[in-house]
py3Dmol code that shows the C-alpha trace and the ligand (Angstrom):
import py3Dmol

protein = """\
ATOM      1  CA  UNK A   1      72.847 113.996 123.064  1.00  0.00           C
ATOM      2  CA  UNK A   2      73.624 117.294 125.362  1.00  0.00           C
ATOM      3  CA  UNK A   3      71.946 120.336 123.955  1.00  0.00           C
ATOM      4  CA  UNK A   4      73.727 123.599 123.517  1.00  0.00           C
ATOM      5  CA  UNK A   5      72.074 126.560 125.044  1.00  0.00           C
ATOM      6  CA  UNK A   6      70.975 129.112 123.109  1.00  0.00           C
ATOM      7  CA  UNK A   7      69.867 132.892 124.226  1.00  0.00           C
ATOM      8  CA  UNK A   8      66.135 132.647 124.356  1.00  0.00           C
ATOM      9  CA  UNK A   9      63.013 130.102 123.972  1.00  0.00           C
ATOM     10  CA  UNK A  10      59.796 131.736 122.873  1.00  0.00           C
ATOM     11  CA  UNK A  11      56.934 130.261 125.203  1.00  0.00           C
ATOM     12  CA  UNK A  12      53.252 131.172 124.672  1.00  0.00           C
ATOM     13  CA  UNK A  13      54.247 134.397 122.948  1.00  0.00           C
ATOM     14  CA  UNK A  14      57.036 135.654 124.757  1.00  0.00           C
ATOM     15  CA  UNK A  15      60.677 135.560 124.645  1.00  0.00           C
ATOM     16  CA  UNK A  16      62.098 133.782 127.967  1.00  0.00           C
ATOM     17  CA  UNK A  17      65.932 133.257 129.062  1.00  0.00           C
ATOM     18  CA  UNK A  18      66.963 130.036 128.124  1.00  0.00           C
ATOM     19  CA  UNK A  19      66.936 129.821 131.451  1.00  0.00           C
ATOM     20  CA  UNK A  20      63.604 131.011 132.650  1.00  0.00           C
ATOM     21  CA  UNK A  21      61.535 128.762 129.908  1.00  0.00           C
ATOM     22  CA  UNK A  22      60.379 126.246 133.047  1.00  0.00           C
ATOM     23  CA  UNK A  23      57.495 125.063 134.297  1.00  0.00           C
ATOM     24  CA  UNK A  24      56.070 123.243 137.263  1.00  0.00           C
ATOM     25  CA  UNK A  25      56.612 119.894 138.726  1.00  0.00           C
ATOM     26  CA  UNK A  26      52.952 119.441 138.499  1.00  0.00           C
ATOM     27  CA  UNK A  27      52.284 120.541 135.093  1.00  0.00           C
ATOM     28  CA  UNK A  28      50.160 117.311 133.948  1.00  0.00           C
ATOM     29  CA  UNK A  29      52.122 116.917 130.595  1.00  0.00           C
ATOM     30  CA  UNK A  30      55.413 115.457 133.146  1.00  0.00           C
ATOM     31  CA  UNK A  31      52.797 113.098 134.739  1.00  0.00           C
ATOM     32  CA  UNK A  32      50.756 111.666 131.622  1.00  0.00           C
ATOM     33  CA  UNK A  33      52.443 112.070 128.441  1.00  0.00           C
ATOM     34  CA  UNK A  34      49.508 114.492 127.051  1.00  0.00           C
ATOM     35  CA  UNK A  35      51.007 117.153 124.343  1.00  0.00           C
ATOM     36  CA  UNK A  36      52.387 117.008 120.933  1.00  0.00           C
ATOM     37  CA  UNK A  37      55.764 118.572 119.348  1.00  0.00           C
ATOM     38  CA  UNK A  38      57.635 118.464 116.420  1.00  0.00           C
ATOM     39  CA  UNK A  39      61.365 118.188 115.436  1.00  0.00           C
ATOM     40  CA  UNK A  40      62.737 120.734 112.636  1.00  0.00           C
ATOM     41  CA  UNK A  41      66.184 121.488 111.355  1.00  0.00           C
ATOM     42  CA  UNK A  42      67.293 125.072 110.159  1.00  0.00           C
ATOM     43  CA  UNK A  43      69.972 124.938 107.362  1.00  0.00           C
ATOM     44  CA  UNK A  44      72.720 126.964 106.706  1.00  0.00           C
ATOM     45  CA  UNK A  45      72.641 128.108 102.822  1.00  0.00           C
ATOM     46  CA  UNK A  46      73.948 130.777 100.472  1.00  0.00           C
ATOM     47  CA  UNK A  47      70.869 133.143 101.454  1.00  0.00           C
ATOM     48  CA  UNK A  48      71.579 132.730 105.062  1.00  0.00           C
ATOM     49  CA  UNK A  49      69.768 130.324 107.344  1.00  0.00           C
ATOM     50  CA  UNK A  50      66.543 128.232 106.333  1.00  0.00           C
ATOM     51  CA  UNK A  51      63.706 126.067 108.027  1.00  0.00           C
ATOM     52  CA  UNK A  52      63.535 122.903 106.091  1.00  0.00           C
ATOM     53  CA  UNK A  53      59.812 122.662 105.491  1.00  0.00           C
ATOM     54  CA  UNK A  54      58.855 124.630 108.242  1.00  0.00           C
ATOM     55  CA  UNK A  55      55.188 125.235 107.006  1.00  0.00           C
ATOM     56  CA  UNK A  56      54.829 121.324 106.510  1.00  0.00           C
ATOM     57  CA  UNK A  57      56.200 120.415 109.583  1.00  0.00           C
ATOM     58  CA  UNK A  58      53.989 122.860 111.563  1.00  0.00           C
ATOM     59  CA  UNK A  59      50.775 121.580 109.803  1.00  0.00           C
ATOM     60  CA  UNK A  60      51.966 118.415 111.310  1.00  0.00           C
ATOM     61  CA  UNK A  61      52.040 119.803 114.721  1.00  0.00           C
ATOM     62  CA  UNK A  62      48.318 121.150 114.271  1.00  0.00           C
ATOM     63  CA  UNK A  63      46.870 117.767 112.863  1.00  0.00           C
ATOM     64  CA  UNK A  64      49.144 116.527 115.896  1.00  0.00           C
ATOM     65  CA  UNK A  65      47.162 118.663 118.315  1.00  0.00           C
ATOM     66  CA  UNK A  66      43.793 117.740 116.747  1.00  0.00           C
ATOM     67  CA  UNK A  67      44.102 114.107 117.975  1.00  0.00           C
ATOM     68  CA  UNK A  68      44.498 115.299 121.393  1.00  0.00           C
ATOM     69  CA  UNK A  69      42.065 117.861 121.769  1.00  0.00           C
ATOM     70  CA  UNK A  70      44.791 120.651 122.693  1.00  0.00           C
ATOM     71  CA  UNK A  71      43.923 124.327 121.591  1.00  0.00           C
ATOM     72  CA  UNK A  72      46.305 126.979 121.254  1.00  0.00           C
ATOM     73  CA  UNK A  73      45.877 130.536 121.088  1.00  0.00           C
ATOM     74  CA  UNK A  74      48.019 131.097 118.059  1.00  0.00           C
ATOM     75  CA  UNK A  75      47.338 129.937 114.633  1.00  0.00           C
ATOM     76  CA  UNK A  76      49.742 127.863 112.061  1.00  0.00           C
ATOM     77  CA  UNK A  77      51.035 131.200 110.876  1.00  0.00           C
ATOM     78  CA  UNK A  78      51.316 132.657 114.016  1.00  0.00           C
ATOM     79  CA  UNK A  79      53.671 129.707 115.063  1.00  0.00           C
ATOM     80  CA  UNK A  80      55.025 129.665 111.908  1.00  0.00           C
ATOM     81  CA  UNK A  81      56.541 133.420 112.422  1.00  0.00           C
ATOM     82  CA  UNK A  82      57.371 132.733 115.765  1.00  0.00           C
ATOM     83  CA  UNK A  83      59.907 129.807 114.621  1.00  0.00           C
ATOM     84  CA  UNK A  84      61.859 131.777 112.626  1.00  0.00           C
ATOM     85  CA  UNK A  85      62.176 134.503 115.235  1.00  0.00           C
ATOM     86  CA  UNK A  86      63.564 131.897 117.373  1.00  0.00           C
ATOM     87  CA  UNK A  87      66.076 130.638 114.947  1.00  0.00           C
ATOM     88  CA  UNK A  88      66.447 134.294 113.777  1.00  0.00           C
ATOM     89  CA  UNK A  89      67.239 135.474 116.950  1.00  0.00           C
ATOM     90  CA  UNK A  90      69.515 132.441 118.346  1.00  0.00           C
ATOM     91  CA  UNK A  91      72.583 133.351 115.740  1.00  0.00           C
ATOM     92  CA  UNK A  92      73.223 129.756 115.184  1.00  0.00           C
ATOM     93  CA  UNK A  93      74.081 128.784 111.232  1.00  0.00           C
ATOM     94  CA  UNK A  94      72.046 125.563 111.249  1.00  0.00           C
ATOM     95  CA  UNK A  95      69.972 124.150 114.182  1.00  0.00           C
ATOM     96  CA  UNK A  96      67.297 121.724 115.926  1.00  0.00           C
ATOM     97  CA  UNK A  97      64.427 123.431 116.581  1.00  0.00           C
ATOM     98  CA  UNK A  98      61.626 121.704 118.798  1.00  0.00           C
ATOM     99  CA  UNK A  99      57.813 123.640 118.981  1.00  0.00           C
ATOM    100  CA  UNK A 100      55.882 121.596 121.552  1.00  0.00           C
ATOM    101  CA  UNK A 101      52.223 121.845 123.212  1.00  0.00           C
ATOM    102  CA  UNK A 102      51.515 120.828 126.459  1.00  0.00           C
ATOM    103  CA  UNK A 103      49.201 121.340 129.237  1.00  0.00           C
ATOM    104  CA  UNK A 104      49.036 124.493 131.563  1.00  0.00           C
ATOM    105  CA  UNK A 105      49.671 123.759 135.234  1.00  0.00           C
ATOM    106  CA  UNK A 106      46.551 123.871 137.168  1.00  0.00           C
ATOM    107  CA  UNK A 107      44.509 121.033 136.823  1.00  0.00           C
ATOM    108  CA  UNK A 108      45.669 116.878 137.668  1.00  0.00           C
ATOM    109  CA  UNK A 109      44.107 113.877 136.879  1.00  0.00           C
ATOM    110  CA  UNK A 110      43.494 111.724 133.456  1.00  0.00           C
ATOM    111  CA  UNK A 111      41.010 114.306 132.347  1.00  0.00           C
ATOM    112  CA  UNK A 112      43.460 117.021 130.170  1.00  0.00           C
ATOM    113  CA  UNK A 113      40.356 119.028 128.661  1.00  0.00           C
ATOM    114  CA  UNK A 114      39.946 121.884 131.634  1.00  0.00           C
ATOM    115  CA  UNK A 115      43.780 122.365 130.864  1.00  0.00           C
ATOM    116  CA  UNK A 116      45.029 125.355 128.947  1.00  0.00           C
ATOM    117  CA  UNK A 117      46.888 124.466 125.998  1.00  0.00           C
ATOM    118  CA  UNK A 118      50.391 126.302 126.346  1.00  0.00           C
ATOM    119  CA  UNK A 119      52.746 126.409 123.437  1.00  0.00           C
ATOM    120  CA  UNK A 120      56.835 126.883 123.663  1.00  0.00           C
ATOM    121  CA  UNK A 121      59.340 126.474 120.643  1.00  0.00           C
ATOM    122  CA  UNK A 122      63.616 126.302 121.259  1.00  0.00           C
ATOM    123  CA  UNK A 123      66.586 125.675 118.990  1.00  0.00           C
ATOM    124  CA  UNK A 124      69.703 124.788 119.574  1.00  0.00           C
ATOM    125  CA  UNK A 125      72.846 123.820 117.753  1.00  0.00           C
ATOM    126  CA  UNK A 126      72.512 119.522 117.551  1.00  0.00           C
ATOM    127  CA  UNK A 127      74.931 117.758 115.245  1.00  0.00           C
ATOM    128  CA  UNK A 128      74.679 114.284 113.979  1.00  0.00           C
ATOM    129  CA  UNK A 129      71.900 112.570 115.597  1.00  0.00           C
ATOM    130  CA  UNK A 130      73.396 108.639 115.355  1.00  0.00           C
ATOM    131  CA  UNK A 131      76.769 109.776 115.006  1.00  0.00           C
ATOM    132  CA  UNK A 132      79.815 109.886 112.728  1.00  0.00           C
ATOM    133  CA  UNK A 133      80.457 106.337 112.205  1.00  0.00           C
ATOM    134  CA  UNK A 134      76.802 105.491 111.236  1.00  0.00           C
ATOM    135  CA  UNK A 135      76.447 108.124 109.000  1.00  0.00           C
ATOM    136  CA  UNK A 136      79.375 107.087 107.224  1.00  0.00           C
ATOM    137  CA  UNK A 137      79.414 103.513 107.550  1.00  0.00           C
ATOM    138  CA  UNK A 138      75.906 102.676 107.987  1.00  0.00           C
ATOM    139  CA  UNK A 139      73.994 101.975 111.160  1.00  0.00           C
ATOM    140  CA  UNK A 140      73.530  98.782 113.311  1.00  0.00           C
ATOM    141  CA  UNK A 141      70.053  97.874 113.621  1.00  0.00           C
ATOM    142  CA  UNK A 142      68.112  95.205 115.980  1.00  0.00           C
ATOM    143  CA  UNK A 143      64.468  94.528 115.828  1.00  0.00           C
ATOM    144  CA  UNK A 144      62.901  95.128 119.088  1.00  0.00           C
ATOM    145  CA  UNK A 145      61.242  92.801 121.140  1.00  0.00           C
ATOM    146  CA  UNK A 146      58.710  96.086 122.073  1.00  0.00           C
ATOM    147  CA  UNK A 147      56.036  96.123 119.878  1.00  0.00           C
ATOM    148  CA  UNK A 148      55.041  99.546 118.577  1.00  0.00           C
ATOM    149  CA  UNK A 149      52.011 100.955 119.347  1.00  0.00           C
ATOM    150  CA  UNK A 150      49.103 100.333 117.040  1.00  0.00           C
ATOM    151  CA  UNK A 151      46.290 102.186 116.140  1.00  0.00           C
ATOM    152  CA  UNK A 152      44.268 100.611 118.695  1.00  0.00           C
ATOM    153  CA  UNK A 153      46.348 102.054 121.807  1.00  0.00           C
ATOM    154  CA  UNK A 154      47.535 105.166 120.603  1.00  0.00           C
ATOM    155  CA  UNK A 155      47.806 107.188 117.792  1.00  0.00           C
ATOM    156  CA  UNK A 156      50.524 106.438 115.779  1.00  0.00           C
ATOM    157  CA  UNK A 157      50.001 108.993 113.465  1.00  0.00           C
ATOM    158  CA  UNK A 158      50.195 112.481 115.872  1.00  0.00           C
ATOM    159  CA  UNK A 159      53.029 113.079 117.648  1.00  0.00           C
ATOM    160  CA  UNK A 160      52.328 113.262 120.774  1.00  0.00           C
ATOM    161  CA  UNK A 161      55.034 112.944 123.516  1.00  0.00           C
ATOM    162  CA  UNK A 162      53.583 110.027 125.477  1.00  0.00           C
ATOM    163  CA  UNK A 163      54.054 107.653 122.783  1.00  0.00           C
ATOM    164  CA  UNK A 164      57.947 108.151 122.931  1.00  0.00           C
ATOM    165  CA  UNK A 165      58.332 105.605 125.624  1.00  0.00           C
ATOM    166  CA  UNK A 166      57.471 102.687 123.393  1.00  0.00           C
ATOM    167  CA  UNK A 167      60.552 104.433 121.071  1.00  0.00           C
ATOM    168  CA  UNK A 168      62.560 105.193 124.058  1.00  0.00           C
ATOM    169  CA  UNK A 169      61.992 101.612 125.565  1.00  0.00           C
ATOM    170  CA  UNK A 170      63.456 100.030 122.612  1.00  0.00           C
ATOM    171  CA  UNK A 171      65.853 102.637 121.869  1.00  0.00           C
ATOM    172  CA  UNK A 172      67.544 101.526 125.153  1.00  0.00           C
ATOM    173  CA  UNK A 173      67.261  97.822 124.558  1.00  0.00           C
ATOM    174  CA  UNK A 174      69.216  98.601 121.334  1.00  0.00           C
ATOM    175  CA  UNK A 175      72.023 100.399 123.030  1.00  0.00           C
ATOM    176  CA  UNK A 176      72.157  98.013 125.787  1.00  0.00           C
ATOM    177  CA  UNK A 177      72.650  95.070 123.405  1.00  0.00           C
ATOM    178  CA  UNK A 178      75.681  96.474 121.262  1.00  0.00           C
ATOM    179  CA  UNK A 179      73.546  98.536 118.538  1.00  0.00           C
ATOM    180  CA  UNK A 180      72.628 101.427 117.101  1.00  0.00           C
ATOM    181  CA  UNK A 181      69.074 101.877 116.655  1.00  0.00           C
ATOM    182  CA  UNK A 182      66.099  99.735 116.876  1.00  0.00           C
ATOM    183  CA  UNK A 183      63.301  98.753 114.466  1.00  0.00           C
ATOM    184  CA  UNK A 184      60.005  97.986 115.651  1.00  0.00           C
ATOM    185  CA  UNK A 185      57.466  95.580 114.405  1.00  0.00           C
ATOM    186  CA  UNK A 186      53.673  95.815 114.417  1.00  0.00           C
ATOM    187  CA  UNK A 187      51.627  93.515 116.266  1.00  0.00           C
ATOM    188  CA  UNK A 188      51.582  91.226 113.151  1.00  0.00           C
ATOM    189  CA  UNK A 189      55.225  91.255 112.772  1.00  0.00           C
ATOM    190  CA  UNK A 190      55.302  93.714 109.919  1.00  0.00           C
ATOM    191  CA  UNK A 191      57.989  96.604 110.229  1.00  0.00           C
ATOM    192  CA  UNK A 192      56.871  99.803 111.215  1.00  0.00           C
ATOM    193  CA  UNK A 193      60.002 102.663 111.732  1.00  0.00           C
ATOM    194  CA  UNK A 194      63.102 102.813 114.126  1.00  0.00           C
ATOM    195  CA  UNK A 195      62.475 104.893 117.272  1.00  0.00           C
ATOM    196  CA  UNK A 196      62.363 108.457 115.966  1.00  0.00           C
ATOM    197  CA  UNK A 197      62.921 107.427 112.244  1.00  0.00           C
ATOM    198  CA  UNK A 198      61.436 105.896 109.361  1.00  0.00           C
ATOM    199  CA  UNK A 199      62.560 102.986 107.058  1.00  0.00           C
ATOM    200  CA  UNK A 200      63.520 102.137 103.522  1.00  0.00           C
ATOM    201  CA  UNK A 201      65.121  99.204 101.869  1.00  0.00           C
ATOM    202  CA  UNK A 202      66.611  99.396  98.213  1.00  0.00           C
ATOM    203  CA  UNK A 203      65.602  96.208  95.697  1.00  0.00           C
ATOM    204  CA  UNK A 204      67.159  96.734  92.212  1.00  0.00           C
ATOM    205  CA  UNK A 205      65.657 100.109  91.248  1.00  0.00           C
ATOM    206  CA  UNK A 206      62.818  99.953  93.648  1.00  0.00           C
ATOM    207  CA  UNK A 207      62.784 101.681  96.906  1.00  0.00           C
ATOM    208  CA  UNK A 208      59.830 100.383  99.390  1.00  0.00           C
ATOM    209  CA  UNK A 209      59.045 101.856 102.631  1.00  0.00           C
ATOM    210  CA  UNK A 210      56.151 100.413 104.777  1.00  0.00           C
ATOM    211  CA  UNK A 211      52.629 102.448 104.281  1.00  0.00           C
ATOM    212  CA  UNK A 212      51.105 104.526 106.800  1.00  0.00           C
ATOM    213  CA  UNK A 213      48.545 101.874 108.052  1.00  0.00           C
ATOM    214  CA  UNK A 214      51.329 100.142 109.858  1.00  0.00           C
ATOM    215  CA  UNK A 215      51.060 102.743 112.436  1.00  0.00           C
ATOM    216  CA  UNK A 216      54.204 104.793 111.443  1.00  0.00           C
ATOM    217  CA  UNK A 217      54.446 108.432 111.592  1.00  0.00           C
ATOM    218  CA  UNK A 218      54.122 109.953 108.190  1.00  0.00           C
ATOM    219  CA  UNK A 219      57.959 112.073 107.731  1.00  0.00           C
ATOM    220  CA  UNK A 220      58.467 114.757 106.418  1.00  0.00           C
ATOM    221  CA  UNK A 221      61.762 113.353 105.837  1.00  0.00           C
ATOM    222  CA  UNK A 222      59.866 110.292 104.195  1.00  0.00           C
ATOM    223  CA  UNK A 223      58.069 112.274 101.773  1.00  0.00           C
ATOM    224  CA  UNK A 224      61.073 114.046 100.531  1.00  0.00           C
ATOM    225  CA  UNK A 225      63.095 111.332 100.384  1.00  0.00           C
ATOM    226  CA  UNK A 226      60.029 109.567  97.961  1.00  0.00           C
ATOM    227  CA  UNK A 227      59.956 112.428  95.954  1.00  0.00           C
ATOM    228  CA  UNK A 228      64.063 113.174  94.971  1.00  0.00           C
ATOM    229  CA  UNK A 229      64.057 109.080  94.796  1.00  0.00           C
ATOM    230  CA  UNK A 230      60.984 109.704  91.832  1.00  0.00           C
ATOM    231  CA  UNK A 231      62.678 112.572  90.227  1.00  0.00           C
ATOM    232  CA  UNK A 232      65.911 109.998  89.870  1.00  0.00           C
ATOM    233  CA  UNK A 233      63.760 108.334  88.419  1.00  0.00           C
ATOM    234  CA  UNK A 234      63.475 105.510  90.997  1.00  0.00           C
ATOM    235  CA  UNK A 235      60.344 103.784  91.050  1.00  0.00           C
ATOM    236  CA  UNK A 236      59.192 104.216  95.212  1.00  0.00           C
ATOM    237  CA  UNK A 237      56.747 101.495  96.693  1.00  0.00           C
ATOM    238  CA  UNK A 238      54.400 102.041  99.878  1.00  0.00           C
ATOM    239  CA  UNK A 239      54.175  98.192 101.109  1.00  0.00           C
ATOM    240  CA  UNK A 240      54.227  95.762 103.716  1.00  0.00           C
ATOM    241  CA  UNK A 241      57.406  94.249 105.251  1.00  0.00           C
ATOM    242  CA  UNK A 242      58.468  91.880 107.119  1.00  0.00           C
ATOM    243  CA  UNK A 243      61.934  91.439 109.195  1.00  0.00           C
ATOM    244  CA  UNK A 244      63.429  88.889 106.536  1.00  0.00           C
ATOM    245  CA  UNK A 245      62.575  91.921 104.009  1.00  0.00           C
ATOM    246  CA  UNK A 246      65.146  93.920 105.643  1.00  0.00           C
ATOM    247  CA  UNK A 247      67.784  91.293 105.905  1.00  0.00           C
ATOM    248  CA  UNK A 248      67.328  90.238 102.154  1.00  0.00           C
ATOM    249  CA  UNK A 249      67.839  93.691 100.900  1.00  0.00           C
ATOM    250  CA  UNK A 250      70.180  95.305  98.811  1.00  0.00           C
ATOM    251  CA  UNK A 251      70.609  98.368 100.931  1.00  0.00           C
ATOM    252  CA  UNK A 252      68.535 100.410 103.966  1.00  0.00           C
ATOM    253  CA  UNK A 253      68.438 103.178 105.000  1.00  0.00           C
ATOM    254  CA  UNK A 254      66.462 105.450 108.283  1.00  0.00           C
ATOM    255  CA  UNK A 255      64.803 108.952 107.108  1.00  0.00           C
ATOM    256  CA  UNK A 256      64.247 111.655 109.849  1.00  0.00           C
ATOM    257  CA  UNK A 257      64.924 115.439 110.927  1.00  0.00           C
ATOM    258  CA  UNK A 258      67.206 114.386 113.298  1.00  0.00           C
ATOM    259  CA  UNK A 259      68.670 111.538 111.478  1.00  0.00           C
ATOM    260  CA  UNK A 260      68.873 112.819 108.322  1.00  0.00           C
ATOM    261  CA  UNK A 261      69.435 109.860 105.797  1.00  0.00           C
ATOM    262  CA  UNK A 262      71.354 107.410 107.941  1.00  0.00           C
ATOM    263  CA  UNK A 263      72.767 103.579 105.935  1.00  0.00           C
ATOM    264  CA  UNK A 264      71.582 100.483 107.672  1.00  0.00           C
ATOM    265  CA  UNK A 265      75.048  98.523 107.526  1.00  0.00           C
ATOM    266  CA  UNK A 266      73.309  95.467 109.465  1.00  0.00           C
ATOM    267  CA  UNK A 267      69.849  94.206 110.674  1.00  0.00           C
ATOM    268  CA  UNK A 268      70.471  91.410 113.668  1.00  0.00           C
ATOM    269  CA  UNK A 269      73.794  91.047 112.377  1.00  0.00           C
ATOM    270  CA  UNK A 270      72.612  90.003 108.986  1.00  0.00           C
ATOM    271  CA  UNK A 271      74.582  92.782 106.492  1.00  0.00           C
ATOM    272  CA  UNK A 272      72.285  94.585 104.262  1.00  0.00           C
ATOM    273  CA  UNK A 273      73.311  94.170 101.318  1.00  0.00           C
ATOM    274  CA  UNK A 274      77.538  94.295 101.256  1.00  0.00           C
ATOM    275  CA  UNK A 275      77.166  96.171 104.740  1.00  0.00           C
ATOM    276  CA  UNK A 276      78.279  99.215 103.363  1.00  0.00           C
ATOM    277  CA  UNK A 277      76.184 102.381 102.725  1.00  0.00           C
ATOM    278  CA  UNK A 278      75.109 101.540  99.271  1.00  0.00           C
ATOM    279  CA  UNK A 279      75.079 103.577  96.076  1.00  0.00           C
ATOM    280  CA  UNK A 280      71.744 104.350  95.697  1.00  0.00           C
ATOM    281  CA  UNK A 281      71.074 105.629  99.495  1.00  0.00           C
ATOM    282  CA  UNK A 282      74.250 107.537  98.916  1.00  0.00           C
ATOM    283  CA  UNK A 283      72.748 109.421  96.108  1.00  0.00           C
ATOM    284  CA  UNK A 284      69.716 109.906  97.409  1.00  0.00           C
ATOM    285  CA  UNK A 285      71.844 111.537 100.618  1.00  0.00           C
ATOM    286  CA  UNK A 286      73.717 113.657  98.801  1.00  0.00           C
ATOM    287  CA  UNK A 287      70.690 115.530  96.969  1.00  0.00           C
ATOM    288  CA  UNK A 288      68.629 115.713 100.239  1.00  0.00           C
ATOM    289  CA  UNK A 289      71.840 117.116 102.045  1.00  0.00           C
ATOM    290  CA  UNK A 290      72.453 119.805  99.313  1.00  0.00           C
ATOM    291  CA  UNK A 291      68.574 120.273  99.038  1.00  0.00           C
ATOM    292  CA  UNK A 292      68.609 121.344 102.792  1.00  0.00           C
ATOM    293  CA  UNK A 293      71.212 123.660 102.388  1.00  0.00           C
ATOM    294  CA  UNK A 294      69.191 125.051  98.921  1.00  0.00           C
ATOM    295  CA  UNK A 295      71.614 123.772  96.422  1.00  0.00           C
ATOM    296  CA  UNK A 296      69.062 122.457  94.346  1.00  0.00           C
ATOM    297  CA  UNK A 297      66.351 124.826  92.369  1.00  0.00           C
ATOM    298  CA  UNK A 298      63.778 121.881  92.041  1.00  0.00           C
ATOM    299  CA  UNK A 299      63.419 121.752  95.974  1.00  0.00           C
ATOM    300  CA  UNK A 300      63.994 125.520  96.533  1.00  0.00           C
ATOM    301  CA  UNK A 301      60.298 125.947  98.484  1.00  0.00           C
ATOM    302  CA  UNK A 302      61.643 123.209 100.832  1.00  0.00           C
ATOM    303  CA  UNK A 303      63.907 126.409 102.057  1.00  0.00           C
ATOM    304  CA  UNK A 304      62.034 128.784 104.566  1.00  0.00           C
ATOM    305  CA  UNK A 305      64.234 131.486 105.158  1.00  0.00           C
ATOM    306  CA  UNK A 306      64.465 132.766 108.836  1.00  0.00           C
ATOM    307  CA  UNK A 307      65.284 136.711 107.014  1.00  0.00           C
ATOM    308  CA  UNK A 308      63.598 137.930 104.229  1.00  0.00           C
TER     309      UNK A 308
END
"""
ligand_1 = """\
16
LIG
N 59.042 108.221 112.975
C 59.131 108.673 114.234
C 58.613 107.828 115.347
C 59.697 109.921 114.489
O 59.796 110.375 115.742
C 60.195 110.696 113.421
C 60.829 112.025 113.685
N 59.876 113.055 113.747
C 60.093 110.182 112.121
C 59.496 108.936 111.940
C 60.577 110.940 110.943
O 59.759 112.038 110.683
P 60.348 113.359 110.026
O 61.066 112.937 108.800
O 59.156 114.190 109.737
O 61.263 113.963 111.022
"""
view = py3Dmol.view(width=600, height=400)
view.addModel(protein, "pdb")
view.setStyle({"model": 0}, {"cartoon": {"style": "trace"}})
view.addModel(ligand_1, "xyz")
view.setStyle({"model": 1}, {"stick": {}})
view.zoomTo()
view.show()
């Protein structure tokens, strides 16, 4: 999806021309896929514009680092702050806003520890990550003949930006084929998530969504989802599943910052359920939407305003 320019990008504590926020062809992050980011969307809502669990998502980015021994020079708070002066500062209503860490340029080679860790953060206007038509009709999904990575290659849990190619690998298998977005299995054939999203199917009045230990990345998305499904008074399962699990359903759905709450109208051509977005992961997408834009007091502290 093309990205909209917006006036600046803060990098390691200064505010850079959109522009001006490069860096070099040898930085080692380009080469070997060592650094971390995360993916945030600012809100439009009565109170002017709002981070959607800004503080959550950049504890995520921290524990992210952690995993790959990168250090920055500014704390959670510090980066924190400096998110919402971004989005502050771009004008924009609503937004994507994308904090990453990556290596300084100066050192090459496999061994990332002499690098400095260098942090930039940018936000720009991104509409509907699948589209339209999925959003409203539901998604086409294909399982993808890519494995995802386990917890014995790499870690599954931070995001770091070298494990995207498995995602990006079977995100362009999908398109290639006809489809929408992929889903990928674990080595034992369990599902994991789609390629920058997680997964839920609907069974009655149960939701279930496969546990961490499948090697999934633990949304933020995920977790709010679970806990407006709970206050519905939905009961939410953490469990195993398998491909048929998906096809058998009675609806699915994909849960992510850029996705949003996206239907699954098909798995390998088998409809879920009737095909259509289904009632229950239309409620559940109408609360989240309205809680992002702070239209509902329960999830108020899920609102980070950018302006006091
Ligand atoms: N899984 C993967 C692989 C992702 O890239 C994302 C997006 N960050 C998600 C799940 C959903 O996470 P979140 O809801 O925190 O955006």
């Amino acid at each position: 999806m093309p990205i909209t320019p917006t006036k600046k990008i803060w990098m390691n504590g200064t505010l850079v021309d959109w522009d001006d926020a490069t860096i070099h062809i040898l930085n080692p992050t380009l080469h070997y896929g060592w650094g971390v980011f995360e993916g945030i969307r600012a809100y439009g809502t009565s109170q002017g514009t709002a981070v959607f669990r800004l503080t959550d998502h950049i504890a995520r980015l921290f524990r992210s680092a952690k995993v790959y021994f990168l250090e920055p020079d500014f704390t959670e708070a510090e980066i924190v702050a400096a998110t919402k002066e971004v989005v502050r500062i771009a004008e924009v209503e609503s937004c994507y806003v994308r904090p990453i860490m990556y290596l300084g340029y100066g050192e090459m080679g496999l061994n990332p520890l002499p690098s400095r860790t260098e942090v930039a953060i940018a936000c720009w206007p991104w509409g509907l990550y699948l589209g339209p038509e999925a959003m409203a009709n539901g998604c086409r999904a294909m399982t993808s003949s890519w494995q995802h990575i386990n917890q014995n290659s790499i870690a599954p849990q931070g995001k770091g930006t070298g494990q995207y190619v498995n995602s990006s690998l079977s995100k362009v298998a999908a398109l290639k084929a006809g489809y929408d977005e992929a889903v990928l299995l674990s080595p034992a054939g369990n599902v994991v998530q789609g390629t920058g999203e997680n997964i839920f199917i609907v069974k009655g009045r149960t939701l279930i969504t496969p546990p961490i230990q499948e090697g999934l990345l633990a949304g933020i998305t995920r977790e709010s989802v679970m806990t407006i499904a709970r206050d519905q008074g939905y009961e939410v399962v953490e469990h195993a599943l398998v491909r048929t699990d998906l096809y058998m359903a009675d609806e699915g759905f994909f849960t992510g910052t850029a996705a949003e709450i996206v239907p699954i109208a098909s798995v390998d051509d088998r409809n879920v359920g009737t095909g259509k977005p289904g009632p229950i992961t239309k409620e559940l997408s109408e609360i989240f939407s309205a809680a992002t834009r702070g239209e509902v007091d329960r999830y108020k502290e899920w609102n980070e305003h950018v302006r006091d």
